[in-house]
N, C-alpha and C positions, 0 to 999 in steps of 0.2 A: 683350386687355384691358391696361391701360397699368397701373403700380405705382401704389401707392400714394402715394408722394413724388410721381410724375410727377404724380400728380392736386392734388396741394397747391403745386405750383409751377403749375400751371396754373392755380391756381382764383386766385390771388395772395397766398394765404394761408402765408406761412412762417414764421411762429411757432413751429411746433411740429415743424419741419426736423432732421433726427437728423444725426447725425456720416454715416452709412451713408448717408444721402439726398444728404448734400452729393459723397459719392464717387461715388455714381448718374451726378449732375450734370454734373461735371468729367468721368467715363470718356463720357457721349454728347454733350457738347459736345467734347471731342477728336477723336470720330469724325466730328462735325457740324463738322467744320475752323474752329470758333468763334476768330474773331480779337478781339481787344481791342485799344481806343485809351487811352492815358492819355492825357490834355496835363498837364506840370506847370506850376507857376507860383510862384517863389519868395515866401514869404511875405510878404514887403512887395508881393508884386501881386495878393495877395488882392480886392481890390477889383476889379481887371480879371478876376480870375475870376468871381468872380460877377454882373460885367456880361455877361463872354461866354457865361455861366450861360442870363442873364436873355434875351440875345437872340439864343440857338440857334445862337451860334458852336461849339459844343462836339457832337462825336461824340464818344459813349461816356462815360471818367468824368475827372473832374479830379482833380489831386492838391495839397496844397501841399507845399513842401520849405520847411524850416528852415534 
């Protein structure tokens, strides 16, 4: 039977995601060898980010830098 958290991250509902749900998280995606992409994009290229947003240039998540 899967946790509790697990079933509220599954359902897409995290609203109501506790501090302890979020460590659930983080300890089985490390075991789950979960990789992350930023792409950054300096703040005056905001705009190319959200084109590359808009036209699924983008794995993973964007960031802006200042």
């Amino acid at each position: 039977m899967r946790s509790a958290s697990a079933r509220r991250w599954s359902s897409g509902n995290v609203a109501n995601l506790t501090r302890a749900d979020a460590a659930e998280f983080f300890d089985v995606a490390s075991r789950a060898e979960v990789k992350t992409e930023i792409a950054c994009y300096r703040l005056e290229d905001a705009n190319r980010a959200l084109a590359d947003l808009r036209k699924g240039r983008l794995q993973g998540a964007a960031a802006l830098d200042p």
